[in-house]
C-alpha positions in Angstrom: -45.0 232.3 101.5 -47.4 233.6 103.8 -50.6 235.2 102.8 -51.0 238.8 103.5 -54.1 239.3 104.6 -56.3 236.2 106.3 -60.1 236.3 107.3 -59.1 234.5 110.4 -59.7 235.6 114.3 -58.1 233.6 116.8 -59.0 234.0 119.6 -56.1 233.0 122.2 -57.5 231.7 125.9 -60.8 231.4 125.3 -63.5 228.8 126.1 -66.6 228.3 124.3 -69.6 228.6 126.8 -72.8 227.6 124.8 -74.3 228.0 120.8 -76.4 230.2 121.0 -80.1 229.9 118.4 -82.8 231.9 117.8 -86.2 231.1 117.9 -86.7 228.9 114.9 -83.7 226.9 116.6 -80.8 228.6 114.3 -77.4 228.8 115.6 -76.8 232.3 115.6 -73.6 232.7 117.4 -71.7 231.5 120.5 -71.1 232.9 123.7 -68.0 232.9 125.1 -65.2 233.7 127.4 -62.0 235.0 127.6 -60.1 235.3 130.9 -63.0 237.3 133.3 -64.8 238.5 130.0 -67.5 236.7 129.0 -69.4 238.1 125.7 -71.3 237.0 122.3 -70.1 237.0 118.7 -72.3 236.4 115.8 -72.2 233.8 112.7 -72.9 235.2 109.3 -73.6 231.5 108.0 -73.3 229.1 110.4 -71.7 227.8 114.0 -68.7 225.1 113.5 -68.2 223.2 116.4 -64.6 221.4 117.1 -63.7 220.9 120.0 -62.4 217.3 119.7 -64.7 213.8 120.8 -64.7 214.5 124.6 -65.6 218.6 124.3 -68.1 218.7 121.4 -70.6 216.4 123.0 -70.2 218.9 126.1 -70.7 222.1 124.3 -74.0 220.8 122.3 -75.3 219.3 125.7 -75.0 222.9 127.6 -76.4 224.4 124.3 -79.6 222.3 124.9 -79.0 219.6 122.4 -78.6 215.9 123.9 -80.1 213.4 126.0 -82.9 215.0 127.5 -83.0 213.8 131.1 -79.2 214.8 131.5 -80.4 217.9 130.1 -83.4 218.3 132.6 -81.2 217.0 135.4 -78.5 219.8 135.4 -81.4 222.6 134.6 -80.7 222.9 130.8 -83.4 223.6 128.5 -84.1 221.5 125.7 -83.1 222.5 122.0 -82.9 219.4 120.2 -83.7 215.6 122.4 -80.8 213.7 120.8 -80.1 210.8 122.8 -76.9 209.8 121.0 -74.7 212.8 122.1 -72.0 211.6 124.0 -72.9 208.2 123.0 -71.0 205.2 121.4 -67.6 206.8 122.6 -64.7 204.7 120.7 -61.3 204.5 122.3 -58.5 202.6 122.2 -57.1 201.1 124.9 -53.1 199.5 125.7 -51.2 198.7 128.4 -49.3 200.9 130.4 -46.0 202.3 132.6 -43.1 204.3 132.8 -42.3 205.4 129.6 -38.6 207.0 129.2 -38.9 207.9 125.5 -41.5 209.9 123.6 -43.3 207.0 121.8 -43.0 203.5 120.1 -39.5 202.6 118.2 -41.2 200.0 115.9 -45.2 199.4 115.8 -47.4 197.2 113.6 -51.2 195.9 113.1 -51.8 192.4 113.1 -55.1 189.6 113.8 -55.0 187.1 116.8 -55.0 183.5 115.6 -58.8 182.4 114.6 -58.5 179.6 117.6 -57.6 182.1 120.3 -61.1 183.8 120.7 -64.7 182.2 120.8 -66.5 181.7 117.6 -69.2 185.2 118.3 -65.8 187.3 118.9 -64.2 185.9 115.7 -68.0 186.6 113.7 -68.0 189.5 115.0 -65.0 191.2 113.7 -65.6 189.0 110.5 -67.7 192.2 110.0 -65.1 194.2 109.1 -63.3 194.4 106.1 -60.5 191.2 105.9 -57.8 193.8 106.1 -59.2 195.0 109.7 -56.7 194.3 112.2 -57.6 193.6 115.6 -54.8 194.8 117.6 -52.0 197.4 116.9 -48.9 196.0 118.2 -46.0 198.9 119.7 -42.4 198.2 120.6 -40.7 200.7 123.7 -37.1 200.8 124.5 -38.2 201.5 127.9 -38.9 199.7 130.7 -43.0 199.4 132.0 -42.0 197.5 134.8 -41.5 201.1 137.3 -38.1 202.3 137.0 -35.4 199.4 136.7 -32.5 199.8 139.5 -29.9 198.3 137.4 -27.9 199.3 134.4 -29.8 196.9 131.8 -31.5 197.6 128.6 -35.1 196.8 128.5 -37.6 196.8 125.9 -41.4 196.6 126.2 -44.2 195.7 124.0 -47.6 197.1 124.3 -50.7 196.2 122.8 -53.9 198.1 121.5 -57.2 196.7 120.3 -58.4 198.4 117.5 -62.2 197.4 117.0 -63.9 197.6 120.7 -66.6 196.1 121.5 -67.0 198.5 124.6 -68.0 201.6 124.0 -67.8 204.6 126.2 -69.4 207.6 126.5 -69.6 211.3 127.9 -71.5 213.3 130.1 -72.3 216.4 131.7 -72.6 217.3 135.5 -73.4 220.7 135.1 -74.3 223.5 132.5 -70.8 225.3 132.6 -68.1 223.7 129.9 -65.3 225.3 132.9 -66.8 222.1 134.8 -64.7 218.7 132.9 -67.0 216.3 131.1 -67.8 213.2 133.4 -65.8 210.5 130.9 -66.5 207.1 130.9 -64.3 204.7 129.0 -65.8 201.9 129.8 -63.3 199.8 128.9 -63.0 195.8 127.9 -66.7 195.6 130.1 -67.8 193.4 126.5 -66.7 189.2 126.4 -65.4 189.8 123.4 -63.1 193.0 123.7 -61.7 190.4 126.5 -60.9 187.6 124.8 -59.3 190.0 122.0 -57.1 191.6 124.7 -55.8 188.2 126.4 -55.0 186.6 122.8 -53.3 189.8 121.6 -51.2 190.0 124.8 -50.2 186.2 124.9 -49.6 187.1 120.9 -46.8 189.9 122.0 -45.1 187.9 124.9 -44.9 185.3 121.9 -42.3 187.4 120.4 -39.7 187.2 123.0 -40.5 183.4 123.7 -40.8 181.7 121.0 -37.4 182.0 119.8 -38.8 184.7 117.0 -35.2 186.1 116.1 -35.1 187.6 119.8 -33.0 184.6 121.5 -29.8 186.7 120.8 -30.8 189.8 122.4 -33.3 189.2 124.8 -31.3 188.0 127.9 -33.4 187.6 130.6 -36.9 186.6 131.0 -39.7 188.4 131.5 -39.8 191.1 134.3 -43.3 192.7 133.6 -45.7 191.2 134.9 -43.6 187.5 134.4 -44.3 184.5 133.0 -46.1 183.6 136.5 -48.8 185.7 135.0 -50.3 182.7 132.5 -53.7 181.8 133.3 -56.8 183.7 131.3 -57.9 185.0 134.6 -54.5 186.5 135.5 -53.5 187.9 132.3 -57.4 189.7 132.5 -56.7 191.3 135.5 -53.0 192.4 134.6 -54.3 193.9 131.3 -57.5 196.0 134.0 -54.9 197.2 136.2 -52.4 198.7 133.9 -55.0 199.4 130.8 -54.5 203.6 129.3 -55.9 205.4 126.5 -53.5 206.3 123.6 -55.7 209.4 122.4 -58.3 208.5 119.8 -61.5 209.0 121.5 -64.2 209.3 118.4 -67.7 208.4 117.7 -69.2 210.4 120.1 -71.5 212.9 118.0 -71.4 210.4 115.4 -73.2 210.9 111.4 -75.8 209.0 111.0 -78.9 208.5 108.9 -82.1 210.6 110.1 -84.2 207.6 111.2 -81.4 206.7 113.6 -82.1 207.8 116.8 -78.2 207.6 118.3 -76.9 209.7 115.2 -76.6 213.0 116.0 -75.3 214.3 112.5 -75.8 213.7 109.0 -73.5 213.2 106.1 -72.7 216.4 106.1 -72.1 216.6 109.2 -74.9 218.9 110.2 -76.6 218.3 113.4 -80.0 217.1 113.8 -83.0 218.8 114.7 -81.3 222.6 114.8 -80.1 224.4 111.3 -76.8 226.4 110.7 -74.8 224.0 113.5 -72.2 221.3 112.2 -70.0 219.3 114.3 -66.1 218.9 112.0 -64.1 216.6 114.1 -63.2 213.1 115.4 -66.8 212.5 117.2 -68.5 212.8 113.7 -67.5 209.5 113.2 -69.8 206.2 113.0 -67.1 204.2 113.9 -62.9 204.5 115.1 -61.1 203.7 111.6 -58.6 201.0 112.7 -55.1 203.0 112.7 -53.8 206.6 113.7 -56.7 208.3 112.7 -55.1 212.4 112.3 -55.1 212.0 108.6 -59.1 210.8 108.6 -59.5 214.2 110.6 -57.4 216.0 107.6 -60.1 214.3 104.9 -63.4 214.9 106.8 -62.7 218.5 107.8 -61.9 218.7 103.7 -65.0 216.9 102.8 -66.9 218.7 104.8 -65.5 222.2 103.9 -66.6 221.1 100.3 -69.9 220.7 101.4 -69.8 224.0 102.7 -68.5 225.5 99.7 -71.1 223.5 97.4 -74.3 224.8 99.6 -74.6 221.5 101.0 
């Protein structure tokens, strides 16, 4: 049953512009604009920002908080000097091509074999928890090879590392958030997210090789990119050219503790260096939870709305 009555404005077409503080640095509001109208409106506690890993980091930086030469450099006065806004950008990465469904028929997580990578990539991701996959694993009954000209079935496997070593980050070229963020992705740029990408790859064409239960329906051999492409070097540049996010950019206003000069909030999940201004989404995060991470969204925004509700 829906509630009657709701304390909830939406407002429909509209872009945040900047946070507006007063002079003790205390969000105070938000201007904003809908359609040709541009005009303030006024927090009674406090300014929530979400507006998702790639925007939030835009909306502080125009507000004045962030880096302060990209601030000085597109004319915006500094609120706050937090270099680690639009920072440490996570995002995962797979390969890509025509897709003629809406999404993976069968996915799974799994580790590369320990004797595929170097001994620093293995320690590395050693740090995690033993659970922590390195690669998700999807299965497409669709073809990523351009559109097939024949009447054949086709299935294609994609892969997707899950702890990169590459982080991205965002940017601002001017002081208007009409103007897009300047993203980089940055991707597989670290040995190590390399080496995890080339094992995990030659792990998924094992499937349909090795005789894994697919002998009886896979026909044909490979199409995309074929089994030409072997070689460390050629596998590398097959997985540049066709690499594609899968939409889980995070990290990139990320909690911290105070003496941490890349964390922009803290626990709970106030930003740094201003009062009455929290940041509730996936950039809040210290690092990309391996997985689909909508329900981690879910339990922060619940966390932090206890926080709110306890004073915190």
């Amino acid at each position: 049953m829906a509630l009657e009555e709701t304390n909830i404005v939406v407002y429909k077409n509209t872009m945040a512009k900047k946070v507006l503080f007063d002079s003790d640095n205390t969000a105070v509001g938000a201007m904003i604009s809908t359609g040709c109208l541009s005009y303030q409106i006024t927090a009674n506690k406090e300014v929530i920002v979400s507006s998702g890993a790639l925007r939030s980091p835009q909306l502080l930086m125009v507000s004045g908080i962030g880096p302060k030469a990209t601030l000085d450099e597109v004319g915006i006065q500094v609120v706050a000097d937090l270099p680690g806004v639009g920072q440490n950008m996570w995002t995962i990465s797979s390969r890509t091509g025509q897709l003629t469904n809406c999404g993976a028929d069968v996915l799974g997580f799994a580790k590369v074999p320990s004797g595929s990578i170097g001994n620093q990539a293995r320690a590395d991701l050693e740090v995690f928890s033993s659970d922590w996959p390195d690669f998700e694993h999807f299965f497409f009954d669709a073809s990523f090879g351009g559109t097939p000209d024949d009447d054949r079935q086709y299935v294609s496997s994609s892969v997707a590392l899950t702890t990169p070593f590459s982080p991205g980050n965002i940017t601002i070229v001017s002081n208007d958030t009409d103007a897009y963020p300047l993203v980089n992705p940055n991707w597989l740029t670290d040995p190590r997210d390399q080496e995890v990408a080339v094992a995990a790859f030659r792990q998924a064409r094992a499937v349909f090789t090795n005789n894994n239960g697919t002998s009886e329906i896979v026909l044909s051999e490979e199409v995309f990119p074929s089994l030409n492409i072997s070689t460390y070097a050629q596998i590398l540049a097959t997985i540049h050219e066709s690499a594609a996010p899968i939409y889980r950019a995070a990290c990139t206003c990320r909690m911290g503790l105070r003496n941490d000069t890349m964390a922009v909030l803290d626990s709970t999940a106030r930003v740094y260096g201003v009062q009455g201004l929290r940041v509730v989404d996936a950039s809040a995060f210290p690092v990309l939870p391996a997985g689909h991470p909508s329900s981690l969204v879910y339990a922060l925004a619940e966390k932090i709305a206890d926080d709110i509700l306890e004073g915190r």
